[in-house]
C-alpha positions in Angstrom: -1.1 -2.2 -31.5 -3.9 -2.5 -34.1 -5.5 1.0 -35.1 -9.2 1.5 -35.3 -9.4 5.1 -35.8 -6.5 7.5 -36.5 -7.7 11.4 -36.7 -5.3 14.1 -37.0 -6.6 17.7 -36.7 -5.7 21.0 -35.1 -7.3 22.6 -31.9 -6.2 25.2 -29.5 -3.2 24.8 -30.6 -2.2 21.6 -30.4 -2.2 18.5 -32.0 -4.7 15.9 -31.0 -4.6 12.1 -32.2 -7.7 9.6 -30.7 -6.2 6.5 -30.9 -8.3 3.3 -29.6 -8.2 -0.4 -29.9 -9.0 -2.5 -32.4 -12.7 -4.7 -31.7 -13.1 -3.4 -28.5 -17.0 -3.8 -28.3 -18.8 -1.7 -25.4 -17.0 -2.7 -22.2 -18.9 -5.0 -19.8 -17.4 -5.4 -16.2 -18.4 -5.7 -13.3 -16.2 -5.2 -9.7 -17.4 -6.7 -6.5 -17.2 -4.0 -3.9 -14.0 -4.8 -1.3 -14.0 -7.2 1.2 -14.9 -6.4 4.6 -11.6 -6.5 7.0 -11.4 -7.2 10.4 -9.1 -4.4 11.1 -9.3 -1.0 12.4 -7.5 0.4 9.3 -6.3 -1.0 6.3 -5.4 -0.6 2.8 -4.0 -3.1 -0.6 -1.7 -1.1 -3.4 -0.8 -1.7 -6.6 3.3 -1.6 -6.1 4.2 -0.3 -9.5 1.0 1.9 -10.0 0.1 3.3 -6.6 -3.7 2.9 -7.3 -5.4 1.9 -3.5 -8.0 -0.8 -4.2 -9.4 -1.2 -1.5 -9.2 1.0 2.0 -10.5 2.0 5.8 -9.7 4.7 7.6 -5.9 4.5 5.6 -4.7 8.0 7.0 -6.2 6.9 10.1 -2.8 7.4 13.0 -2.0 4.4 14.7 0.6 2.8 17.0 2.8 1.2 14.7 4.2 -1.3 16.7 6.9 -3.4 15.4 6.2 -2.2 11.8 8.6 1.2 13.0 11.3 -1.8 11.7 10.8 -1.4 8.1 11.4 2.8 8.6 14.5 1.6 11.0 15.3 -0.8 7.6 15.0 1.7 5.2 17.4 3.9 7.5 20.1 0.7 7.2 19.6 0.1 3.5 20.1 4.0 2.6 23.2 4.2 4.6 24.3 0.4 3.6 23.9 1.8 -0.5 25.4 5.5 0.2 28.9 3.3 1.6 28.9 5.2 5.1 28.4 1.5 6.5 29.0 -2.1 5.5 27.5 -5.2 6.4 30.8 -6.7 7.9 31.8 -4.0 9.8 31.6 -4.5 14.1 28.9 -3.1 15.9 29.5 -3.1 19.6 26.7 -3.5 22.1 25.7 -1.1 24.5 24.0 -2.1 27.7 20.6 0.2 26.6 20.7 -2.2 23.5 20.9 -5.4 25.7 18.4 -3.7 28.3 15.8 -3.3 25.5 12.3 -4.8 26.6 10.3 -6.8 24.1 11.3 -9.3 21.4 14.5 -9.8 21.1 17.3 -11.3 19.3 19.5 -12.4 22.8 22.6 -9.8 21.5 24.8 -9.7 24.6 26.4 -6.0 26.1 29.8 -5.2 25.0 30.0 -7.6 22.3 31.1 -7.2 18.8 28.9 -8.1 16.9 28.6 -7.9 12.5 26.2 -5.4 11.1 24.8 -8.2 9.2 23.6 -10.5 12.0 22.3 -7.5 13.5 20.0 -6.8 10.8 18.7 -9.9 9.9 18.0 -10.2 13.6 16.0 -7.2 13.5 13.8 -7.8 10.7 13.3 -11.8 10.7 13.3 -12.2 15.0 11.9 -8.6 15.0 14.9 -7.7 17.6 14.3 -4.6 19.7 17.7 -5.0 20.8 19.0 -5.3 17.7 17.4 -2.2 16.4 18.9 0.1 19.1 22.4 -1.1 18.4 22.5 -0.8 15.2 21.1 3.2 15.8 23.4 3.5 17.8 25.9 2.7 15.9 24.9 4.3 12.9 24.0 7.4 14.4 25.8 7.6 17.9 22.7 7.3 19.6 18.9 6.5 19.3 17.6 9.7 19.3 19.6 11.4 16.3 18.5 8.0 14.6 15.0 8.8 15.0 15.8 12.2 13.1 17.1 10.2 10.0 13.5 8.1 10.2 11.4 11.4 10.1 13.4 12.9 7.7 13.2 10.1 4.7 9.7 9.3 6.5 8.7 12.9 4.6 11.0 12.0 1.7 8.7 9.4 0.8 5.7 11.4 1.4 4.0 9.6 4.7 2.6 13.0 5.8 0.7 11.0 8.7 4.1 9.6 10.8 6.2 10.3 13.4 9.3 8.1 14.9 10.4 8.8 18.3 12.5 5.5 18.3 14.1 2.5 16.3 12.5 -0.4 17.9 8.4 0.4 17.4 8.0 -0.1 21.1 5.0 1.9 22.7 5.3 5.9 22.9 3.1 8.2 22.8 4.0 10.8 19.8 5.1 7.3 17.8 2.4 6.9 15.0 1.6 5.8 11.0 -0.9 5.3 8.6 -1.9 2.4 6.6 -1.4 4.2 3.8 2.1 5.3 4.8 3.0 1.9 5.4 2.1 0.9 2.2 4.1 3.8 0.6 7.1 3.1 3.1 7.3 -0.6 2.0 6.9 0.0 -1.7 9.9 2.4 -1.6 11.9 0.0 0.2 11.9 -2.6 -2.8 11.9 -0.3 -5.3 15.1 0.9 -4.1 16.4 -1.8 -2.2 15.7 -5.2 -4.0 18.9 -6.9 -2.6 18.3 -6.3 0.8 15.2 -6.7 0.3 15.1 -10.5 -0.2 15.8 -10.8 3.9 12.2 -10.0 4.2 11.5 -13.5 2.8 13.4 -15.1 5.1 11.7 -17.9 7.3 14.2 -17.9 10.1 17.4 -17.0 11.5 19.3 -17.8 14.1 21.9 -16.5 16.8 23.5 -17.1 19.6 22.2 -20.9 18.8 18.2 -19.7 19.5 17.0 -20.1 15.9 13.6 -17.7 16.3 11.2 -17.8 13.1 9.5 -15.4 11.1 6.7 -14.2 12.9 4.9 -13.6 8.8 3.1 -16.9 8.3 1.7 -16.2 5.1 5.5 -17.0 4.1 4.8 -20.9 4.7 1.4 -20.4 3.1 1.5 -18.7 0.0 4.9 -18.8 -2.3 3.7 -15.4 -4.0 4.5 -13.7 -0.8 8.1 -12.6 0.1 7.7 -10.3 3.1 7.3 -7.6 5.1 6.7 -7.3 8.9 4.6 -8.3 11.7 3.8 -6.0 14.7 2.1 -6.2 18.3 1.2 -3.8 21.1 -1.4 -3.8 23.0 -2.2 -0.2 22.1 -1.6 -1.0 18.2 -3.2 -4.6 18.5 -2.0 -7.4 15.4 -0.4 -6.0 12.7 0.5 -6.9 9.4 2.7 -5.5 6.4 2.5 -7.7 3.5 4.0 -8.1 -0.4 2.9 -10.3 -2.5 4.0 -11.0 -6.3 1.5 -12.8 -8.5 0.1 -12.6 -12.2 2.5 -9.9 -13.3 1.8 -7.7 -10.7 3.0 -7.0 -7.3 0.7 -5.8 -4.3 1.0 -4.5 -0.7 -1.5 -5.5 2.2 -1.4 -3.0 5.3 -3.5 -4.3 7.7 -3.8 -2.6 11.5 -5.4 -3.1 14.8 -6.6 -6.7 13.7 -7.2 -9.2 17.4 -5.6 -11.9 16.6 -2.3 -13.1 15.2 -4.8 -15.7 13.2 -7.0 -12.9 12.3 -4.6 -10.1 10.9 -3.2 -13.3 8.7 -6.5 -14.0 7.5 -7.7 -10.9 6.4 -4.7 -10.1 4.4 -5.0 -13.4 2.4 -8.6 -11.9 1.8 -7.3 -8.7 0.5 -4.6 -9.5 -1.5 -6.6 -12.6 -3.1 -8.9 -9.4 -4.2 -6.7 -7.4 -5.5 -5.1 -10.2 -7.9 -8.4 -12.0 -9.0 -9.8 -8.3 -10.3 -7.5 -6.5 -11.2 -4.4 -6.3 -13.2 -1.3 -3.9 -14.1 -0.5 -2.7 -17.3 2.9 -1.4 -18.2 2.6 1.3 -20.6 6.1 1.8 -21.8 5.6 0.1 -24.8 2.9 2.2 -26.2 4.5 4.2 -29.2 2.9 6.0 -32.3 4.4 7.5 -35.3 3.2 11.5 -35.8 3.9 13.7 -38.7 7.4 15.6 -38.6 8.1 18.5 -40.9 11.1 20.2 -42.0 13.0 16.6 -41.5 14.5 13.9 -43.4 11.7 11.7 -41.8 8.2 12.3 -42.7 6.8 10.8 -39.5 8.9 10.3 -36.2 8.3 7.2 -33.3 6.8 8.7 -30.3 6.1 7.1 -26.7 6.1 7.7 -22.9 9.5 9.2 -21.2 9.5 6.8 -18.1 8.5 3.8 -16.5 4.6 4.2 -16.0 2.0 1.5 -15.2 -2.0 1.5 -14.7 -4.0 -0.2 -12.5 -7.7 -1.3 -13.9 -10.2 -3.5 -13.7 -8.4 -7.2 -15.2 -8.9 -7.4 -19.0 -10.0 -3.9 -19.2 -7.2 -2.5 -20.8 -7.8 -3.1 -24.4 -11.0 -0.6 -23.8 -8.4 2.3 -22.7 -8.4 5.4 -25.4 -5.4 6.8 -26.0 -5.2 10.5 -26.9 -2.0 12.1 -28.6 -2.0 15.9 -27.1 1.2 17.5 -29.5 2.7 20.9 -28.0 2.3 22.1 -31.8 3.1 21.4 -35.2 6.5 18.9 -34.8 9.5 20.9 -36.5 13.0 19.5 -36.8 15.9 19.5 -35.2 14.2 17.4 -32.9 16.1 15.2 -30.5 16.0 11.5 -29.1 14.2 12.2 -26.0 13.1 15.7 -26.4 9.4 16.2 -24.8 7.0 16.4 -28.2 3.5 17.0 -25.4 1.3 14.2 -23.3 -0.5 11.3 -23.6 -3.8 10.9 -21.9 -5.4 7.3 -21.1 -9.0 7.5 -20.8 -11.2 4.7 -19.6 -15.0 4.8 -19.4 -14.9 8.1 -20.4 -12.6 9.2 -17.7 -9.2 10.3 -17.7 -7.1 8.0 -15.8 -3.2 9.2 -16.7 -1.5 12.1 -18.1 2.5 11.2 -19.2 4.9 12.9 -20.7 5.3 12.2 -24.6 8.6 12.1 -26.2 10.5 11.8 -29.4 11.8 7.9 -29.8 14.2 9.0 -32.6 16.1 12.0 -33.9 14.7 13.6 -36.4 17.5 15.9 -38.2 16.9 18.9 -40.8 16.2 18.0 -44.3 17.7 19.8 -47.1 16.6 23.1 -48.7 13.9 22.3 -50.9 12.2 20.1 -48.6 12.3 22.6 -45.9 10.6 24.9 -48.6 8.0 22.6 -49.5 7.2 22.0 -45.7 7.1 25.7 -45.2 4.5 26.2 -47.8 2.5 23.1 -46.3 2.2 24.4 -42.6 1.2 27.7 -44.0 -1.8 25.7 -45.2 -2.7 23.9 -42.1 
């Protein structure tokens, strides 16, 4: 990154270096306000970020309808990575299972039947069937499932939802957020990218029905590769959508739409929002060399400790300024990965992210006479 200004003085304390980008004129942008949806609630996130960009009544609580599926998945896929289940292991089917109302995935009682089948049953034919057996078989029964959903439901921080069963069928006390959708589906492929890929899938069959994914935005747009369609008459359409697309990924949460057609439509709307005006930035590159004292080095690399991204306006980012905040004067022994203070990203005169700054490098102790000499110069400062 090219340097425009570089100022090093002391304050409060700590060290402070502006850093800013190289002819980055006064920015000029301007956002159109988000589109209208035809949903009772709704919201689009950046994936890797977390910024909302655009919103309605997103801690608004809802029926959930089918959607419960992707808290039932994430259930399956903890267990599934954990190694207290397998995906060719039996699961035998009860007759509550094969009693189960709703969509289905035509699983018959007392049958043995792979974990496998039964998952991709559940999320690509949406089986309510399928959803109880495999509770049941993961947790002996339904209802200490549910206790499993609620407890990684708060794990993931959707403050605004309550499972009372595996299958998203209609009960009272069974509710969600758009916004804890979107959370719930961003954890799931963060975590789960393998199993993830079944939420791309356009079909499956068993028991020789082939059913298909109820998602059509699957045969419309390649960008998309899941999640999950829902409908009660109490929740109305619902939609749970990922799409990946100019280097960034987003998730469309759209609830209580009245039509199959209309809940696909709005969602194209949102997410082709999101990606024409916006962008992510990966900031995990982003490293600066600061002065080090007491060391063989005279300066040591710095950067941010973890993955971190930002979600602004698209092109924006080379108007970002980037302030150094040092805990103090930098003194060896000073370790690869030791935390050296913050660095703030400001856009448009607001403060957009505080992350953790580290040390890139070691920086060991010099000899004697250079630790003299640096003595001598800090007594200055």
């Amino acid at each position: 990154m090219k340097i425009k200004s570089f100022t090093l003085f002391l304050k409060s304390a700590f060290l402070i270096l502006f850093i800013t980008n190289v002819n980055a004129e006064e920015p000029r942008f301007y956002i159109p306000e988000a589109p209208s949806i035809a949903a009772q609630s709704y919201v689009l996130m950046d994936h890797n970020s977390g910024a909302i960009l655009a919103s309605n009544n997103e801690n608004e609580m809802r029926a959930p309808a089918s959607l419960t599926k992707l808290m039932t998945s994430y259930v399956i896929f903890k267990r599934l990575k954990e190694e207290f289940i397998s995906l060719d292991e039996e699961v035998k089917i009860s007759e509550k299972a094969w009693r189960t109302g709703g969509s289905r995935s035509f699983i018959e009682v007392g049958k043995m039947i792979k974990l496998e089948d039964l998952l991709q049953g559940m999320i690509i034919q949406s089986g309510n069937d399928a959803s109880v057996a495999l509770a049941e078989h993961i947790a002996g029964s339904e209802g200490t499932f549910v206790l499993f959903m609620n407890d990684y439901a708060q794990q993931i921080g959707m403050k605004n939802s309550n499972f009372e069963n595996a299958s998203g069928l209609p009960h009272d006390n069974q509710y969600s957020t758009a916004k804890d959708m979107a959370l719930l589906s961003s954890a799931m492929i963060r975590e789960f990218p393998d199993y993830y890929e079944w939420y791309s899938q356009k079909e499956f069959t068993y028991n020789n029905i082939t059913q298909p994914n109820r998602n059509k935005l699957l045969l419309r747009d390649s960008t998309v590769d899941g999640l999950k369609t829902g409908w009660t008459i109490k929740a109305g359409y619902c939609l749970v959508t990922s799409a990946n697309r100019v280097g960034m990924r987003l998730i469309s949460v759209v609830l209580g739409s009245e039509s199959s057609d209309i809940r696909t439509a709005e969602t194209e709307i949102l997410l082709d929002y999101g990606f024409r005006f916006f962008e992510t930035q990966s900031v995990n590159d982003i490293s600066h060399q600061v002065p080090v004292y007491k060391s063989k080095l005279a300066n040591i690399k710095v950067g941010v400790a973890d993955a971190s991204f930002l979600t602004l306006p698209r092109n924006q980012f080379k108007y970002t300024t980037q302030t150094i905040n040092l805990s103090g004067d930098l003194i060896a022994p000073i370790n690869k990965g030791d935390q050296v203070g913050t660095l703030v990203i400001s856009f448009s005169n607001e403060d957009i992210a505080t992350l953790p700054l580290i040390s890139l490098e070691d920086a060991t102790e010099a000899g004697f006479f250079t630790s003299m000499i640096d003595t001598v110069k800090l007594l200055f400062r």
